[in-house]
PASEBA-1860 file (N, C-alpha, C; in nm, 3 decimals):
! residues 150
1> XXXXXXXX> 7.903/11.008/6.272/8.016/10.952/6.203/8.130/10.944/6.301 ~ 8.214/10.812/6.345/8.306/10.765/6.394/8.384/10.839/6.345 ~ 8.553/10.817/6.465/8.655/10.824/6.398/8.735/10.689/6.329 ~ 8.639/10.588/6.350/8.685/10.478/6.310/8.622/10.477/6.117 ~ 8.534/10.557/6.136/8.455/10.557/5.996/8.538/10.619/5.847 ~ 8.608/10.717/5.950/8.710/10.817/5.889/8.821/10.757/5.876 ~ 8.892/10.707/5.919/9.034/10.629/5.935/8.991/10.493/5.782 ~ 8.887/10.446/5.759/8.829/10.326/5.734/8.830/10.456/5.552
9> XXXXXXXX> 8.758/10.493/5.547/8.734/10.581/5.418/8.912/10.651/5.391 ~ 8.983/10.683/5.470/9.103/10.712/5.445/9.216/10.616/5.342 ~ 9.185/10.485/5.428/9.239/10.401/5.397/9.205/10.307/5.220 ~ 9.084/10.371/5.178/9.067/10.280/5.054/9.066/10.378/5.032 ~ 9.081/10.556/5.058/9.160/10.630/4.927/9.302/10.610/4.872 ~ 9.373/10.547/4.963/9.519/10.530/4.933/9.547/10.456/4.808 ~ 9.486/10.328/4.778/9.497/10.242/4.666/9.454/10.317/4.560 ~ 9.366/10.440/4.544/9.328/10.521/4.448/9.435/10.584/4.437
17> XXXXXXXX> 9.499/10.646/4.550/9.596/10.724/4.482/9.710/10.712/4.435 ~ 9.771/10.562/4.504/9.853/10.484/4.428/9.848/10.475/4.282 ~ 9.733/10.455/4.289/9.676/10.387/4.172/9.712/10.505/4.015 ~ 9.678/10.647/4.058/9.694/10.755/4.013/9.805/10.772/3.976 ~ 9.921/10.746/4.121/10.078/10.791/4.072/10.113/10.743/3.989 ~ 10.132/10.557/3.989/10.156/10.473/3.876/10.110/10.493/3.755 ~ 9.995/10.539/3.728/9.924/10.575/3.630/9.997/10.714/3.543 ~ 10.054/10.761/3.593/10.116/10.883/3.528/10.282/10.827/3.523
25> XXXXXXXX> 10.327/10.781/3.633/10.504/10.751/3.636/10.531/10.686/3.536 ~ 10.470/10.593/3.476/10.522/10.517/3.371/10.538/10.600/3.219 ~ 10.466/10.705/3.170/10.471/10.731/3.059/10.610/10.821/3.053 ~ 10.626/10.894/3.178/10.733/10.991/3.200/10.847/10.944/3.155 ~ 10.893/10.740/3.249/10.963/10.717/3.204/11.003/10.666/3.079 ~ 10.930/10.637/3.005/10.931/10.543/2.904/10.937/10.698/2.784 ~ 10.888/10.784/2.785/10.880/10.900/2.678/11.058/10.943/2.741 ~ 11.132/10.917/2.827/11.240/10.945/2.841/11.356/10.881/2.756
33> XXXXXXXX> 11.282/10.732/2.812/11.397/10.619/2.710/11.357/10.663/2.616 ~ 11.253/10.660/2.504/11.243/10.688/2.394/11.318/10.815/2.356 ~ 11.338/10.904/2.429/11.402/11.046/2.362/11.542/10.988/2.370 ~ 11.604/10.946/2.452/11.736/10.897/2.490/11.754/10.831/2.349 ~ 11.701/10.738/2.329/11.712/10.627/2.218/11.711/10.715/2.063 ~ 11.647/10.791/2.080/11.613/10.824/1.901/11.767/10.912/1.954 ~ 11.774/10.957/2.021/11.924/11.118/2.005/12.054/11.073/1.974 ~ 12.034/10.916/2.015/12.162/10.831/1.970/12.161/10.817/1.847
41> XXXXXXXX> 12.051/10.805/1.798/12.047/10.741/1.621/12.036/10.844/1.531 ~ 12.073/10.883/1.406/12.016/10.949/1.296/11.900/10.906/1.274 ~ 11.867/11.009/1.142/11.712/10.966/1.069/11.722/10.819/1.008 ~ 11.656/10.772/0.959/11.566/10.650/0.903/11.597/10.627/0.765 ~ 11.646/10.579/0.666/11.584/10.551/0.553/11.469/10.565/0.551 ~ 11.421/10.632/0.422/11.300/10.654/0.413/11.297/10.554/0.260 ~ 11.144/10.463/0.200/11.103/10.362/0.148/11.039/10.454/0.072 ~ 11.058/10.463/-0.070/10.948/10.467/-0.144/10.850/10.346/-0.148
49> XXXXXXXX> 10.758/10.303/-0.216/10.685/10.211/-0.193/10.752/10.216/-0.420 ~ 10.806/10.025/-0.359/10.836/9.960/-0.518/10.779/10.045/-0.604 ~ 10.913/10.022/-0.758/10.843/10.113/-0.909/10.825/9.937/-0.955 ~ 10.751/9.975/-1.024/10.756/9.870/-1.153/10.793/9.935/-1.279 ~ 10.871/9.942/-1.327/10.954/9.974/-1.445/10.951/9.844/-1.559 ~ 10.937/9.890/-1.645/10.927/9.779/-1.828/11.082/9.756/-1.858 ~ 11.075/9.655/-1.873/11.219/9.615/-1.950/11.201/9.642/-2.108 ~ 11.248/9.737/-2.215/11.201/9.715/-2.324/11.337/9.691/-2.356
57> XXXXXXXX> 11.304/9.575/-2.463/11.396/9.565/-2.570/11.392/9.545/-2.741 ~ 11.420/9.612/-2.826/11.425/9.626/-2.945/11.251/9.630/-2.953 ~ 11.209/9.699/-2.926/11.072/9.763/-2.920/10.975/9.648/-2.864 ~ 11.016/9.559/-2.820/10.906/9.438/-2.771/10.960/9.463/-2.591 ~ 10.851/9.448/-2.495/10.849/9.449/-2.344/10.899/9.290/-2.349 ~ 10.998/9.286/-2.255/11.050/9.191/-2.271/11.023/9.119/-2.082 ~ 10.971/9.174/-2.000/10.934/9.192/-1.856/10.924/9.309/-1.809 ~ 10.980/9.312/-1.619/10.935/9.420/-1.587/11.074/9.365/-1.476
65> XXXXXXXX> 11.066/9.534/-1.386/11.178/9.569/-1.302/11.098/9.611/-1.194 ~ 11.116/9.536/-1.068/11.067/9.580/-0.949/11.158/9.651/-0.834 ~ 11.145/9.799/-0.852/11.284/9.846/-0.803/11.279/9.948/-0.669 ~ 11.365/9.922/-0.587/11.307/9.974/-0.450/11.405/10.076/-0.423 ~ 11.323/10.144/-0.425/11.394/10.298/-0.344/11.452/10.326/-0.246 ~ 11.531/10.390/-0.162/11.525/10.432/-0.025/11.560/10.576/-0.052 ~ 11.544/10.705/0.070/11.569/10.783/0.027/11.616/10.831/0.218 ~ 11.764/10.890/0.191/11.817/10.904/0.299/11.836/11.036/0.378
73> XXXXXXXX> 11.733/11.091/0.456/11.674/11.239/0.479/11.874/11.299/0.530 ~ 11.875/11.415/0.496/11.965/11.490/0.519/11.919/11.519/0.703 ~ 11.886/11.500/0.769/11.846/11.528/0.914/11.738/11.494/0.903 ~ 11.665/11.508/1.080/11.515/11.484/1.115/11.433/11.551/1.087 ~ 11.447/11.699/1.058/11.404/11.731/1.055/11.340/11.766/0.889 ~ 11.387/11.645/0.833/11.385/11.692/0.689/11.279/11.530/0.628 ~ 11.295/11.470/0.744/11.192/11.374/0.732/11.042/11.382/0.684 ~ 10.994/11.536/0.727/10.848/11.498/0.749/10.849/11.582/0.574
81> XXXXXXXX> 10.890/11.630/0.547/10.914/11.712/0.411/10.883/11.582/0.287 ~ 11.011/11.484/0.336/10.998/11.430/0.188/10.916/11.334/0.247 ~ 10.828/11.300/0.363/10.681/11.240/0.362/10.592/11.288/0.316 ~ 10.607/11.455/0.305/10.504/11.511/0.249/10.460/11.523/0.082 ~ 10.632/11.468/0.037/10.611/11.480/-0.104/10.622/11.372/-0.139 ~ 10.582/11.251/-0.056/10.607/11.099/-0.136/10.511/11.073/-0.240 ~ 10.365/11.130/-0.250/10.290/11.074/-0.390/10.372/11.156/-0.539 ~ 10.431/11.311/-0.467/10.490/11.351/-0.657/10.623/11.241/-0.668
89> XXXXXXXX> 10.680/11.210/-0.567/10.831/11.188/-0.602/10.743/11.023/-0.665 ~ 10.644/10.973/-0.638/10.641/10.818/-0.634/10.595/10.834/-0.809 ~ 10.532/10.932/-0.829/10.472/10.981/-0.980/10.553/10.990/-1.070 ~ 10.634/11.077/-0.989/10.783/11.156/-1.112/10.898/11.017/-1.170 ~ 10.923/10.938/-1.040/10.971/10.792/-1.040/10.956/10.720/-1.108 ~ 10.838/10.663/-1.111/10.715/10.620/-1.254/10.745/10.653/-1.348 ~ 10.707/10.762/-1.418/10.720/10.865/-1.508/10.817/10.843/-1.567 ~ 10.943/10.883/-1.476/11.113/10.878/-1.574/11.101/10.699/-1.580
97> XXXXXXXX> 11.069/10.655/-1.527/11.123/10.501/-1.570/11.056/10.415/-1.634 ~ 10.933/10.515/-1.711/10.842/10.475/-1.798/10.902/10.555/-1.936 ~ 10.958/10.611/-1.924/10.995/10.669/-2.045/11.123/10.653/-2.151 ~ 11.202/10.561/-2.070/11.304/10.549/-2.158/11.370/10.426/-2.099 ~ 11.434/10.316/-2.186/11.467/10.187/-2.101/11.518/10.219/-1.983 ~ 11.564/10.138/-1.948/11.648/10.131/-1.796/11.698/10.027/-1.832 ~ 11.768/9.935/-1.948/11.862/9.813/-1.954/11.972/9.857/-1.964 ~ 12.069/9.818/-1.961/12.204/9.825/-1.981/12.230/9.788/-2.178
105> XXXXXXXX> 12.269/9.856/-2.233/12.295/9.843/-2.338/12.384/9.708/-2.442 ~ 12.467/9.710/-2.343/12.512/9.522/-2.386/12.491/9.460/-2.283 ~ 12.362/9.452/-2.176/12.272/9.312/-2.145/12.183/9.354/-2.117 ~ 12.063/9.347/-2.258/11.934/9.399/-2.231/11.833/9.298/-2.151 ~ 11.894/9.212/-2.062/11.836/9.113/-1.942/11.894/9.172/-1.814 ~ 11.977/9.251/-1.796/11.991/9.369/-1.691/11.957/9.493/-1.660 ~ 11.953/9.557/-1.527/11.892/9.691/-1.513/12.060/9.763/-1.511 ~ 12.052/9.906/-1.572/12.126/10.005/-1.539/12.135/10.055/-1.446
113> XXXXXXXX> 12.151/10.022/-1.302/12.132/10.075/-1.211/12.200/10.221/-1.180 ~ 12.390/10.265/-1.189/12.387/10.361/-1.244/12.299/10.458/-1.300 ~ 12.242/10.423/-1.370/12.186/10.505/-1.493/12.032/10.571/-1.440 ~ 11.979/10.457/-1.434/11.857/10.454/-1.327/11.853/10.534/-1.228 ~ 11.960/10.491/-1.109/12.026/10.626/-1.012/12.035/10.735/-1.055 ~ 12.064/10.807/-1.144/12.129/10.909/-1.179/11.966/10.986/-1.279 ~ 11.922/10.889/-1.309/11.788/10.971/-1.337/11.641/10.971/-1.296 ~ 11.735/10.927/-1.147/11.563/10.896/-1.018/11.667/11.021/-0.969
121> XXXXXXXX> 11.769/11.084/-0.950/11.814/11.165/-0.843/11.807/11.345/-0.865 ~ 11.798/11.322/-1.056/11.780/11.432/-1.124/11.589/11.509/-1.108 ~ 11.538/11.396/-1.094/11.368/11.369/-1.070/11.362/11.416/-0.878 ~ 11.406/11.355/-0.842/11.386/11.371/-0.726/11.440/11.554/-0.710 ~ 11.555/11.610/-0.748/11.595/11.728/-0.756/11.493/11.857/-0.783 ~ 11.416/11.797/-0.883/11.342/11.915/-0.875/11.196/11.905/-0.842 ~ 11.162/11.816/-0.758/11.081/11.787/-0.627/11.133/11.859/-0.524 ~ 11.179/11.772/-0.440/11.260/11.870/-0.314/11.345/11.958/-0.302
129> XXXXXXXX> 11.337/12.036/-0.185/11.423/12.134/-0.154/11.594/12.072/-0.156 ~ 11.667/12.161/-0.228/11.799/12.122/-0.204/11.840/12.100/-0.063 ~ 11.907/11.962/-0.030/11.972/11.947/0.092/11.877/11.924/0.163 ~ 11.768/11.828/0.122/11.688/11.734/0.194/11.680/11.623/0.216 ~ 11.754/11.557/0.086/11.838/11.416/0.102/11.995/11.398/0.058 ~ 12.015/11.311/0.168/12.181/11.262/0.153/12.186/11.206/0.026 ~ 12.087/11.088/0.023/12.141/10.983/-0.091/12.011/10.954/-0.152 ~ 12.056/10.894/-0.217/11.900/10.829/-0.289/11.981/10.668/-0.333
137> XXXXXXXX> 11.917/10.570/-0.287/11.984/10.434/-0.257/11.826/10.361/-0.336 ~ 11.952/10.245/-0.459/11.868/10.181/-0.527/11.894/10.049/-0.410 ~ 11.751/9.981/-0.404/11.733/9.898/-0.267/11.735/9.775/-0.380 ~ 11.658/9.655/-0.350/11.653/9.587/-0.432/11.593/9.572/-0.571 ~ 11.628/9.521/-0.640/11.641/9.494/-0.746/11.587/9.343/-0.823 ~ 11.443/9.324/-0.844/11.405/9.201/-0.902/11.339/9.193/-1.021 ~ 11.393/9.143/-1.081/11.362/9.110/-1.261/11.261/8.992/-1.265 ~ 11.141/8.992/-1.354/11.018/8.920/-1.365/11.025/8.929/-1.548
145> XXXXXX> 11.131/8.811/-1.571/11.138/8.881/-1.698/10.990/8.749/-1.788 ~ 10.923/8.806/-1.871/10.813/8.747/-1.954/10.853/8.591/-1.982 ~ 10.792/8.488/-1.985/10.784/8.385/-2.019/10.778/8.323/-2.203 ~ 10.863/8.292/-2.237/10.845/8.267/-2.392/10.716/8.149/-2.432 ~ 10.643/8.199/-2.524/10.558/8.062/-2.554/10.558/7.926/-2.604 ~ 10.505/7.842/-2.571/10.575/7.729/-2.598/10.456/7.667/-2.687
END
């Protein structure tokens, strides 16, 4: 074996090991920006996934209410909590807004949103730990109200 043989095998280890550094440098930097980036921002809105809620009026279903949640974690660290309880809170949600209208009393072609709020937040209360969410934010709001027969 040359020293030309050696110099020759030296040389196409280099592109390997290039190859290696690059291979690791990039995640370092990029898991950097990413930490940089989230430390600037608060937590997330968090989405329930849509209620469908009944419009009743004077005992006849008169449509339905497609109503979107958000739920605004008190910190990050309070995120993975109310991920963990999204099937009771999505149940309990259901539940209260299956049980008693949600119209507004002089326009039973509107939602109470107030009202609604105030008894998705009482539901949500005794689900989670106190001081796990900031807010509880009614998102949109779309009415599918029944078609009359003709």
């Amino acid at each position: 074996m040359g020293s030309r043989e050696i110099r020759d095998w030296g040389w196409c280890g280099l592109p390997v090991a290039i190859a290696c550094v690059l291979a690791v440098a990039p995640p370092l930097v990029s898991s950097h920006a990413a930490t940089a980036a989230t430390q600037d921002q608060g937590p997330v809105d968090i989405d329930v996934p849509p209620i469908l809620a009944p419009m009743v009026v004077a005992n006849r279903l008169d449509g339905y209410a497609y109503i979107v949640v958000l739920l605004a974690p008190a910190g990050r660290d309070k995120v993975v909590i109310i991920r963990e309880k999204m099937p009771f809170l999505q149940d309990a949600f259901l539940r209260e807004l299956n049980k008693a209208p949600i119209t507004k009393s002089d326009d039973p072609k509107a939602v109470d949103a107030d009202a609604v709020k105030s008894r998705l937040v009482a539901r949500m209360n005794q689900i989670l730990p106190a001081g796990t969410v900031a807010e509880l934010k009614l998102g949109q709001i779309a009415l599918v109200p029944f078609r009359s027969p003709s």
